[in-house]
N, CA, C and O atoms as CSV, one atom per row, in Angstrom:
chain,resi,resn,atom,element,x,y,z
A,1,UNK,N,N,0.816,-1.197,0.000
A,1,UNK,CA,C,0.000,0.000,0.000
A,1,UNK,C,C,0.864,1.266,0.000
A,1,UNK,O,O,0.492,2.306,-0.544
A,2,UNK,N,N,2.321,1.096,0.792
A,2,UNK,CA,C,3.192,2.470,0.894
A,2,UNK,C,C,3.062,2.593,-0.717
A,2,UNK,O,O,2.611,3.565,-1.323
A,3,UNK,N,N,3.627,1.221,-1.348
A,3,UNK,CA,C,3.625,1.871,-2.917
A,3,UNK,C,C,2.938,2.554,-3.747
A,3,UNK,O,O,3.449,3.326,-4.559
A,4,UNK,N,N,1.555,2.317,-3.619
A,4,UNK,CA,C,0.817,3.046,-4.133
A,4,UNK,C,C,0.115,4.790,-3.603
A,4,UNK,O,O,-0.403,5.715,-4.229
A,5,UNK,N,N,0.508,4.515,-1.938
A,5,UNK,CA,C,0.691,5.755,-1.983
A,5,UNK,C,C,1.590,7.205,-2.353
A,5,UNK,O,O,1.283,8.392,-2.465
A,6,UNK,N,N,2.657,6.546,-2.454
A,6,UNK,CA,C,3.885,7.027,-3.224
A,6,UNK,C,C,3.742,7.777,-4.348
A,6,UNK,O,O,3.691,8.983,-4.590
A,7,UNK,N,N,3.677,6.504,-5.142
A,7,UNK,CA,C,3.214,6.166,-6.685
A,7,UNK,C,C,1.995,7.911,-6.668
A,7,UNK,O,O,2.221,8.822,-7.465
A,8,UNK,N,N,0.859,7.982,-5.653
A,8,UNK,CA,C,-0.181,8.934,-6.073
A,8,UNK,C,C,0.430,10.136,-5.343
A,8,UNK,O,O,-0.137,11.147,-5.756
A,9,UNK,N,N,1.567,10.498,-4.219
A,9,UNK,CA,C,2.272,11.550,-3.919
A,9,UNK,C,C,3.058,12.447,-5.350
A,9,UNK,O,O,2.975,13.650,-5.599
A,10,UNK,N,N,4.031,11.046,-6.349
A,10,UNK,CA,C,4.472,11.432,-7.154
A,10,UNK,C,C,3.773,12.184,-8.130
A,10,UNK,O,O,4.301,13.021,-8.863
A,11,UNK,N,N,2.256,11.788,-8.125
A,11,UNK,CA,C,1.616,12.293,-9.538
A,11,UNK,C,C,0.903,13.569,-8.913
A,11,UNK,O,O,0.483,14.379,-9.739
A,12,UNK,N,N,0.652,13.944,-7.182
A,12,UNK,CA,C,0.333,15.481,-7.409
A,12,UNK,C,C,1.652,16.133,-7.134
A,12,UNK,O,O,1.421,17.240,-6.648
A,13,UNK,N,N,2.860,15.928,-7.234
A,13,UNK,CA,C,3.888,16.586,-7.107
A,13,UNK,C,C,3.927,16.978,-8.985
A,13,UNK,O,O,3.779,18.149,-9.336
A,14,UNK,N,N,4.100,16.066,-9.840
A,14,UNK,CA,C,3.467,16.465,-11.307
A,14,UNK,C,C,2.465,18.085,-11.491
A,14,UNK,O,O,2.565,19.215,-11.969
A,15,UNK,N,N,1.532,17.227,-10.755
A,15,UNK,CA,C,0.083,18.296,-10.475
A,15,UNK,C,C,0.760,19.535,-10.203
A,15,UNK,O,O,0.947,20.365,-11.093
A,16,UNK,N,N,1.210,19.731,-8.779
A,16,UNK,CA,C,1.648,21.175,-8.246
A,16,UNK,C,C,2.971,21.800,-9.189
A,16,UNK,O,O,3.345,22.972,-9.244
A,17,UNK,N,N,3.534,20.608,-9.901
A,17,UNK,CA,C,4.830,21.617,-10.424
A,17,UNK,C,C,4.058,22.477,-11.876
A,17,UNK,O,O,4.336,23.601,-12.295
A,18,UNK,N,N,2.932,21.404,-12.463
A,18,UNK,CA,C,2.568,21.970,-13.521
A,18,UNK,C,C,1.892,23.290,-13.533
A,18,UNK,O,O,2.059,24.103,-14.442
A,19,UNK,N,N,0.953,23.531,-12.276
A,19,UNK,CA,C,0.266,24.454,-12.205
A,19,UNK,C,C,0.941,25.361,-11.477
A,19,UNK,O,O,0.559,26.474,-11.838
A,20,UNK,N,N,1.860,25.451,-10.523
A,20,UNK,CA,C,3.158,26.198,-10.303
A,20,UNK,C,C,3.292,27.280,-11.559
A,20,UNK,O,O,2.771,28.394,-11.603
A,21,UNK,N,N,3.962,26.779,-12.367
A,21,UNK,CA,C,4.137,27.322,-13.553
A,21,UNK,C,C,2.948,28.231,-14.322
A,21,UNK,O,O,3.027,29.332,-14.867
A,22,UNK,N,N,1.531,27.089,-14.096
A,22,UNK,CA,C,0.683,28.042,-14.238
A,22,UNK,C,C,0.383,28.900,-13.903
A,22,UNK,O,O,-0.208,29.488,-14.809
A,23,UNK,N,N,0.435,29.818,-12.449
A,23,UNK,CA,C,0.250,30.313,-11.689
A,23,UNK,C,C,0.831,31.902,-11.810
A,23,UNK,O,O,0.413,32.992,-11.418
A,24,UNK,N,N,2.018,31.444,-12.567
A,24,UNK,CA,C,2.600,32.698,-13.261
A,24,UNK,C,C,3.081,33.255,-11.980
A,24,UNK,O,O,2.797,34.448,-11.868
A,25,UNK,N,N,3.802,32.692,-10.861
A,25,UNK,CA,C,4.772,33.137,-9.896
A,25,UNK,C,C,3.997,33.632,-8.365
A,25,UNK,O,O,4.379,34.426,-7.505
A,26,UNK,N,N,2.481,32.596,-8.487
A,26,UNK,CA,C,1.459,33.236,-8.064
A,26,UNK,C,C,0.342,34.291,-7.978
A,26,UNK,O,O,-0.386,34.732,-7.088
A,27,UNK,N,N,0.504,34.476,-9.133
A,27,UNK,CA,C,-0.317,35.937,-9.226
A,27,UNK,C,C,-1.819,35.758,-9.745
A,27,UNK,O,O,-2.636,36.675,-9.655
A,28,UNK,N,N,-2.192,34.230,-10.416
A,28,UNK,CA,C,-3.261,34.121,-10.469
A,28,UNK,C,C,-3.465,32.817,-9.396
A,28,UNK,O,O,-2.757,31.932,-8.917
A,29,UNK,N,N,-5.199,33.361,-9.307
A,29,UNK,CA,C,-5.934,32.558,-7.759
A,29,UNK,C,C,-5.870,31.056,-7.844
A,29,UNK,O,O,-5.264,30.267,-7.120
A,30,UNK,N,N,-6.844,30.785,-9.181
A,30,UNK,CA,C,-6.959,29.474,-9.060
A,30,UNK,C,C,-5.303,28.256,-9.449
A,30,UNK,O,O,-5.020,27.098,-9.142
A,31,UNK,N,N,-4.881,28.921,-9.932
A,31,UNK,CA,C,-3.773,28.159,-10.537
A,31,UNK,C,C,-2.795,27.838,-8.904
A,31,UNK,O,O,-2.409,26.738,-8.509
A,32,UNK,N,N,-2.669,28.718,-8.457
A,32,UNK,CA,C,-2.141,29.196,-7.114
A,32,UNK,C,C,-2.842,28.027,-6.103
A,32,UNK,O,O,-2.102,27.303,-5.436
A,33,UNK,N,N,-4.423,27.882,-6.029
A,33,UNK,CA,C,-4.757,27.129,-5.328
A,33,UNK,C,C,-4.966,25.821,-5.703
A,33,UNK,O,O,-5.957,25.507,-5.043
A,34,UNK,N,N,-4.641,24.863,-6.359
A,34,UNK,CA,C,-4.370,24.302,-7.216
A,34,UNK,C,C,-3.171,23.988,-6.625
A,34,UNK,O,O,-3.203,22.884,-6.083
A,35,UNK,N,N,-2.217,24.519,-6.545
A,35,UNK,CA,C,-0.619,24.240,-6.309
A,35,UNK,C,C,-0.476,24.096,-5.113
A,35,UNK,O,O,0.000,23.003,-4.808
A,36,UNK,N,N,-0.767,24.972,-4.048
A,36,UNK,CA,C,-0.761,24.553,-2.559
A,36,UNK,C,C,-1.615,23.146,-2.093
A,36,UNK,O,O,-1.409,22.482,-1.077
A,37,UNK,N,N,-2.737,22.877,-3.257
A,37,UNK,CA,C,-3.513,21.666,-2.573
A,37,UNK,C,C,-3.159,20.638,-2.952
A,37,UNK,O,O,-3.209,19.614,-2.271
A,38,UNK,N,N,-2.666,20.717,-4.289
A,38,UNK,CA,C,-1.899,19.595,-4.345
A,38,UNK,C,C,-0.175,19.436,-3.939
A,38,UNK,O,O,0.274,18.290,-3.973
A,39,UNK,N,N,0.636,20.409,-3.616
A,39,UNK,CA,C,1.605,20.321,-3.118
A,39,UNK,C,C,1.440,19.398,-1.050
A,39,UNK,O,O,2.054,18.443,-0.574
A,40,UNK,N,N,0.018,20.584,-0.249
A,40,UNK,CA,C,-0.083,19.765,0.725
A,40,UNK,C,C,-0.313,18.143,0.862
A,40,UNK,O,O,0.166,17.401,1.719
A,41,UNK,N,N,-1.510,17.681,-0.637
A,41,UNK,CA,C,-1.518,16.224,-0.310
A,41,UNK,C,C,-0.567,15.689,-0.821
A,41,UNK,O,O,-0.493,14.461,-0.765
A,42,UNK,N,N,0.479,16.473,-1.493
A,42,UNK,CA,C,1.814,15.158,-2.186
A,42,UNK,C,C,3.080,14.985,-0.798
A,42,UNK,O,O,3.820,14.042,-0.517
A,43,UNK,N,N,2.879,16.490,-0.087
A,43,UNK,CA,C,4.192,15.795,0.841
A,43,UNK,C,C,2.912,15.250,2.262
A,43,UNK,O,O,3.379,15.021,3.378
A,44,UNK,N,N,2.006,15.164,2.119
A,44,UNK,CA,C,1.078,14.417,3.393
A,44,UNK,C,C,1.290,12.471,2.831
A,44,UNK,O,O,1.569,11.551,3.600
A,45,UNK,N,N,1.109,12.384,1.715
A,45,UNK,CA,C,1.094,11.275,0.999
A,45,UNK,C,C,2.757,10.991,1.145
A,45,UNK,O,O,3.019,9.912,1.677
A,46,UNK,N,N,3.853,11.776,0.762
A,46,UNK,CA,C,4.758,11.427,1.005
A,46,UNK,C,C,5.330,10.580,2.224
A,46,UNK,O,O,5.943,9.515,2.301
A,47,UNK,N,N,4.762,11.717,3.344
A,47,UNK,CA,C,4.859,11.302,4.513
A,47,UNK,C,C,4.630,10.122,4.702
A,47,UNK,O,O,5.505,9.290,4.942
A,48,UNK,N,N,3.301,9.870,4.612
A,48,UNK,CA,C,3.039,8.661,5.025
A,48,UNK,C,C,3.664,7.317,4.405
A,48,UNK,O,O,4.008,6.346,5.079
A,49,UNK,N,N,3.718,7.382,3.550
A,49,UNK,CA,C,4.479,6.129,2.761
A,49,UNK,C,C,6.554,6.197,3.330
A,49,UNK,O,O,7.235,5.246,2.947
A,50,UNK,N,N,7.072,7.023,3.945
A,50,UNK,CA,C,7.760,7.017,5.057
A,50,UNK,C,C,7.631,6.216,5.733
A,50,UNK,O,O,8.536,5.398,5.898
A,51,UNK,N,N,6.268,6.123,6.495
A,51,UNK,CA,C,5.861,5.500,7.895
A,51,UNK,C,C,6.370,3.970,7.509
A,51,UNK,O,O,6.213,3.172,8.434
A,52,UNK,N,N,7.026,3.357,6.147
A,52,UNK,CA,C,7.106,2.063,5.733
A,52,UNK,C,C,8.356,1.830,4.780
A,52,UNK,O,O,9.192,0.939,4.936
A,53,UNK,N,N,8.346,2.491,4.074
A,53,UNK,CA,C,9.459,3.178,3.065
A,53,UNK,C,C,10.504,3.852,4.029
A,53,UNK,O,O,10.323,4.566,5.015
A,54,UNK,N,N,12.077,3.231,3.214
A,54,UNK,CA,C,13.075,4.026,3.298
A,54,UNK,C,C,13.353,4.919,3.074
A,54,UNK,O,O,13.574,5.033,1.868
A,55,UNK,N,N,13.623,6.490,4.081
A,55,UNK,CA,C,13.784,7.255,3.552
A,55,UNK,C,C,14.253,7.959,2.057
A,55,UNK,O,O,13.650,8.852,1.462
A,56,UNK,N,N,15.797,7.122,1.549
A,56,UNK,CA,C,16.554,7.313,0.767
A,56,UNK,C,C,15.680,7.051,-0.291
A,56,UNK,O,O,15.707,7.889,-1.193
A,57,UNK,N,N,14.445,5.539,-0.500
A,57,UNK,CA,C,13.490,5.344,-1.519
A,57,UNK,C,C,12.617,6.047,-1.790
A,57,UNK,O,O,12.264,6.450,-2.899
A,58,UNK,N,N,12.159,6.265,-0.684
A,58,UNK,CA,C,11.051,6.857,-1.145
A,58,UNK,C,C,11.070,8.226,-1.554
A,58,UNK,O,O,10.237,8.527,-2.409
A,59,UNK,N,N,12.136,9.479,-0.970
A,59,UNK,CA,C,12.322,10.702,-1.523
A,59,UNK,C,C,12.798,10.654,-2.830
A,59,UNK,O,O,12.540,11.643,-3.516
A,60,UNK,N,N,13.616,9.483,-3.497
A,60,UNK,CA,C,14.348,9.424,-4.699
A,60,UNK,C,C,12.975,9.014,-5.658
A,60,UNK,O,O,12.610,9.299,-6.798
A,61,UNK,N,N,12.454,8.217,-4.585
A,61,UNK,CA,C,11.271,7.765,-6.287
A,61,UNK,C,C,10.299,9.057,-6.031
A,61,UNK,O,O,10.120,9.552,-7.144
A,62,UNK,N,N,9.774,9.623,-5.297
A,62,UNK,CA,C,8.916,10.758,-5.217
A,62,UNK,C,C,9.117,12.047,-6.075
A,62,UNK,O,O,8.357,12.749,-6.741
A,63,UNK,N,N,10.516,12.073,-5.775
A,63,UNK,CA,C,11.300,13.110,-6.978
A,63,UNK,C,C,11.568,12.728,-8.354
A,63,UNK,O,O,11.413,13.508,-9.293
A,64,UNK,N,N,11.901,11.735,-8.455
A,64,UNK,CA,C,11.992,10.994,-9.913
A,64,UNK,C,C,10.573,11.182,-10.586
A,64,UNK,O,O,10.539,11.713,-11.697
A,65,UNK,N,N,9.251,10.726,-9.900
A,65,UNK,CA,C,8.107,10.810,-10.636
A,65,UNK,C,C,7.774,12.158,-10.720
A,65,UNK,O,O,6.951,12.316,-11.622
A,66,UNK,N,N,8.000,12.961,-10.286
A,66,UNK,CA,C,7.683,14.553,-10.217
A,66,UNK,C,C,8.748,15.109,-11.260
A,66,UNK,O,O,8.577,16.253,-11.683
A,67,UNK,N,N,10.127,14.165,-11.816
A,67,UNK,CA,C,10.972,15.324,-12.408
A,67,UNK,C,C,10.401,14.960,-14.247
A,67,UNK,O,O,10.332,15.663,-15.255
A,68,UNK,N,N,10.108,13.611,-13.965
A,68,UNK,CA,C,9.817,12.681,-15.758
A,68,UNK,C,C,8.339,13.481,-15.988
A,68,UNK,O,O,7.950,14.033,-17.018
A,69,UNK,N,N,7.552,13.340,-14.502
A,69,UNK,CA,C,6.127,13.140,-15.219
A,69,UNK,C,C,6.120,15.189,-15.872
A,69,UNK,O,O,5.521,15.673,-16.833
A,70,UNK,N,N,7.117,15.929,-14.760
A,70,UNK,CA,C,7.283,17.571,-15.348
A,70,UNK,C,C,7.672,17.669,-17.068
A,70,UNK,O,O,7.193,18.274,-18.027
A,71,UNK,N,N,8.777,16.744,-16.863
A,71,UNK,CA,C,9.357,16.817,-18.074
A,71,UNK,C,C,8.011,16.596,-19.455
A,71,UNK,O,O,7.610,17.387,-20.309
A,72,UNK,N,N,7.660,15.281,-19.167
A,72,UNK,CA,C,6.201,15.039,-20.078
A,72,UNK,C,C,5.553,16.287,-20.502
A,72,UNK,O,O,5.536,16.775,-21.632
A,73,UNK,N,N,4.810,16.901,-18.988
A,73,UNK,CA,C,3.996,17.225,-19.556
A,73,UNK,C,C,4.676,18.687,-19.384
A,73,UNK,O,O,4.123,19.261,-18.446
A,74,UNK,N,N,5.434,19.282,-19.826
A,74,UNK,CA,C,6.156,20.106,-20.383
A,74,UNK,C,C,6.825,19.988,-21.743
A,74,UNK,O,O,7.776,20.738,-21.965
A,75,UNK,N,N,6.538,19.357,-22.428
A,75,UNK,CA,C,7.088,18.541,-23.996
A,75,UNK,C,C,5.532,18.638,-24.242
A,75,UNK,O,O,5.081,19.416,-25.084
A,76,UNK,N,N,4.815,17.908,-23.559
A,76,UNK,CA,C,3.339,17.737,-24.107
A,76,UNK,C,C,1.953,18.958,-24.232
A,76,UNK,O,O,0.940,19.057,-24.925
A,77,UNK,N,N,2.621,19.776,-23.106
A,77,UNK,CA,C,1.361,21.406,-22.918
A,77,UNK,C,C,2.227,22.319,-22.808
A,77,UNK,O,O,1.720,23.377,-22.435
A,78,UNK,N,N,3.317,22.361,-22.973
A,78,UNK,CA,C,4.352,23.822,-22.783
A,78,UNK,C,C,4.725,24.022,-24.187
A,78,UNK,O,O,4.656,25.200,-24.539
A,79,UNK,N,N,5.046,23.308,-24.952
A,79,UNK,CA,C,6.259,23.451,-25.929
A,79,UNK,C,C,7.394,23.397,-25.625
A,79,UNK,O,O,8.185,24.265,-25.994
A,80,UNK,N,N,7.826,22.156,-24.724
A,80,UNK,CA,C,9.045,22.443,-23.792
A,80,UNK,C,C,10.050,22.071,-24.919
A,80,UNK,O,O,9.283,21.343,-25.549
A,81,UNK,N,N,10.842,22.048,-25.409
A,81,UNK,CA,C,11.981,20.836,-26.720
A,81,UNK,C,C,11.703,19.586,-26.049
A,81,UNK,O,O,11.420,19.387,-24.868
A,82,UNK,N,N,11.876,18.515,-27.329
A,82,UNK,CA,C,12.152,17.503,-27.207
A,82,UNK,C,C,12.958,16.611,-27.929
A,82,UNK,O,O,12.528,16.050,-28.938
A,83,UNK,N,N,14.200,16.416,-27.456
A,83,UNK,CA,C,15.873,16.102,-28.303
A,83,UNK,C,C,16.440,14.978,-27.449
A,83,UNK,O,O,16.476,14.822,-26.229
A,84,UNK,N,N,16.892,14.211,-28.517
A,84,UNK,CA,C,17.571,13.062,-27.696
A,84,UNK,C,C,17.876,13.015,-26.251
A,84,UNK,O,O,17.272,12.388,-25.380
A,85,UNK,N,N,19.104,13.924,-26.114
A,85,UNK,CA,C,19.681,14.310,-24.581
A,85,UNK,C,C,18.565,14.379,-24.035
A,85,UNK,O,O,18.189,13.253,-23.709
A,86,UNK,N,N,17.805,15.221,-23.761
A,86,UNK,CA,C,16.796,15.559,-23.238
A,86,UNK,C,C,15.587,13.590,-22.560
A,86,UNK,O,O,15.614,12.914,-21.531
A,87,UNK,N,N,15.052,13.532,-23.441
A,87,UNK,CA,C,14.811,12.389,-23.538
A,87,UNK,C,C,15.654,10.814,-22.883
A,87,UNK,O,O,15.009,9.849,-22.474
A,88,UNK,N,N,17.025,10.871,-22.915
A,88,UNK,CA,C,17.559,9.927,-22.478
A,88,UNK,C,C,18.341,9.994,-21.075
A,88,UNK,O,O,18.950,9.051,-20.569
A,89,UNK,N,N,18.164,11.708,-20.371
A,89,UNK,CA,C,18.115,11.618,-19.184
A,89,UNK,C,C,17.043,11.515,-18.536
A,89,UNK,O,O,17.363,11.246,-17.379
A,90,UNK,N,N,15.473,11.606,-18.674
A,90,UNK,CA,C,14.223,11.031,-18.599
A,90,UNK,C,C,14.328,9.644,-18.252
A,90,UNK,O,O,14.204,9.158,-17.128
A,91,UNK,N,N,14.590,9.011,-19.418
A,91,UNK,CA,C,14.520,7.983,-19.540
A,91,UNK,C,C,16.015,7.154,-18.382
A,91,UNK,O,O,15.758,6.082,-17.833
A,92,UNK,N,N,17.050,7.632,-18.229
A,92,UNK,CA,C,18.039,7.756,-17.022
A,92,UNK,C,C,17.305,7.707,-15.658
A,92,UNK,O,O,17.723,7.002,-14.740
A,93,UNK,N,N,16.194,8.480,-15.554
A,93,UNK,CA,C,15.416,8.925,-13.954
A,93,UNK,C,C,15.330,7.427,-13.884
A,93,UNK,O,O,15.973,6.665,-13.162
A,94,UNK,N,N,13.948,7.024,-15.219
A,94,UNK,CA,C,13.064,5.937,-14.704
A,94,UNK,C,C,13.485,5.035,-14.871
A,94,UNK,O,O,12.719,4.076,-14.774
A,95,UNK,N,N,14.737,4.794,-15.172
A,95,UNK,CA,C,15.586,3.402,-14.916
A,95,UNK,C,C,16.199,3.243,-13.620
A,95,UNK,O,O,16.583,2.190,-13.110
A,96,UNK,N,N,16.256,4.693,-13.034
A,96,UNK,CA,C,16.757,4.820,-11.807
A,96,UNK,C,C,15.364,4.542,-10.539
A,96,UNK,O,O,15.555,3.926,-9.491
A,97,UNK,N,N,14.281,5.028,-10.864
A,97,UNK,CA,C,13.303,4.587,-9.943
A,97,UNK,C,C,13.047,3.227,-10.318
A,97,UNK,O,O,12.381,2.744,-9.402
A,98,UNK,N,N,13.232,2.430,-11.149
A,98,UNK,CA,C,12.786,0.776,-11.342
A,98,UNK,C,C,13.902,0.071,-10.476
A,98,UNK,O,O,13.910,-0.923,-9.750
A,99,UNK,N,N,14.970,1.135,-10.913
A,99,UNK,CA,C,16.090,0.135,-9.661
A,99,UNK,C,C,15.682,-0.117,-8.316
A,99,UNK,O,O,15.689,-1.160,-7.663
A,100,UNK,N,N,15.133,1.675,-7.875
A,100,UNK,CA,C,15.067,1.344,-6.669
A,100,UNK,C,C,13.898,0.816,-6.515
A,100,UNK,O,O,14.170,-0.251,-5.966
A,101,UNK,N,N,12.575,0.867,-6.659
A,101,UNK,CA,C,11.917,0.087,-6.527
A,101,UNK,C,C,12.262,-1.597,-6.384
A,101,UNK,O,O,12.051,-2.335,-5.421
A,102,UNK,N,N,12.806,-1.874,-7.570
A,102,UNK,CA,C,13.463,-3.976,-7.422
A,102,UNK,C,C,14.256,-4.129,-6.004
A,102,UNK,O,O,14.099,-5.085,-5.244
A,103,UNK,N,N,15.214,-2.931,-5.751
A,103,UNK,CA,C,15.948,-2.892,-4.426
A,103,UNK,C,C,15.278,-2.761,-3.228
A,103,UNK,O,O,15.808,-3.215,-2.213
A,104,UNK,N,N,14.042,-2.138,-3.161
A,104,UNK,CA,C,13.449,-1.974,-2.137
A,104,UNK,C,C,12.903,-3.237,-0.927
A,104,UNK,O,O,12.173,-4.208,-1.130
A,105,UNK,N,N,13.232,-3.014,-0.293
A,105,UNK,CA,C,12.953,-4.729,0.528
A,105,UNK,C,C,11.385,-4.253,1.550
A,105,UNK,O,O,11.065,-5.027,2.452
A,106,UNK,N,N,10.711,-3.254,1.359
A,106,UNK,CA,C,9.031,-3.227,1.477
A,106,UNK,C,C,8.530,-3.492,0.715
A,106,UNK,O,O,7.299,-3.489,0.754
């Protein structure tokens, strides 16, 4: 169960970085609130999957899914580039969270 709470910490850390950005440095409301609510349930969710999870795992995969899933959807709704390099350190993260995940002994 830590895993899957994880797993749903990582995807509003996604959430809050995307609308972060939306937010335009805070200056608009909803985008703004949006980012604090999902920033509070990604490190509450974080937390808890702690309570079971190794520190070192679980902050590395929490950040890993927050840096690929940014990257996405910054290629996919920003116009962010999308170039090899780019792409094969992505693809670097999530070979790095599958590790730790197989390593994980929870």
């Amino acid at each position: 169960m830590a895993w899957i709470i994880l797993f749903i910490a990582g995807l509003l850390e996604v959430v809050w970085a995307y609308f972060m950005k939306q937010s335009a440095g805070f200056t608009r409301l909803w985008p703004s609130v949006i980012t604090l609510t999902a920033m509070t349930g990604s490190f509450a969710l974080l937390s808890w999957s702690m309570r079971v999870l190794p520190l070192g795992t679980a902050y590395t995969v929490w950040t890993g899914i927050g840096a690929v899933g940014a990257f996405a959807l910054g290629v996919m709704f920003l116009g962010e580039s999308l170039n090899l390099m780019r792409l094969t350190a992505a693809l670097l993260i999530l070979s790095g969270l599958v590790l730790m995940r197989l390593s994980a002994t929870s």
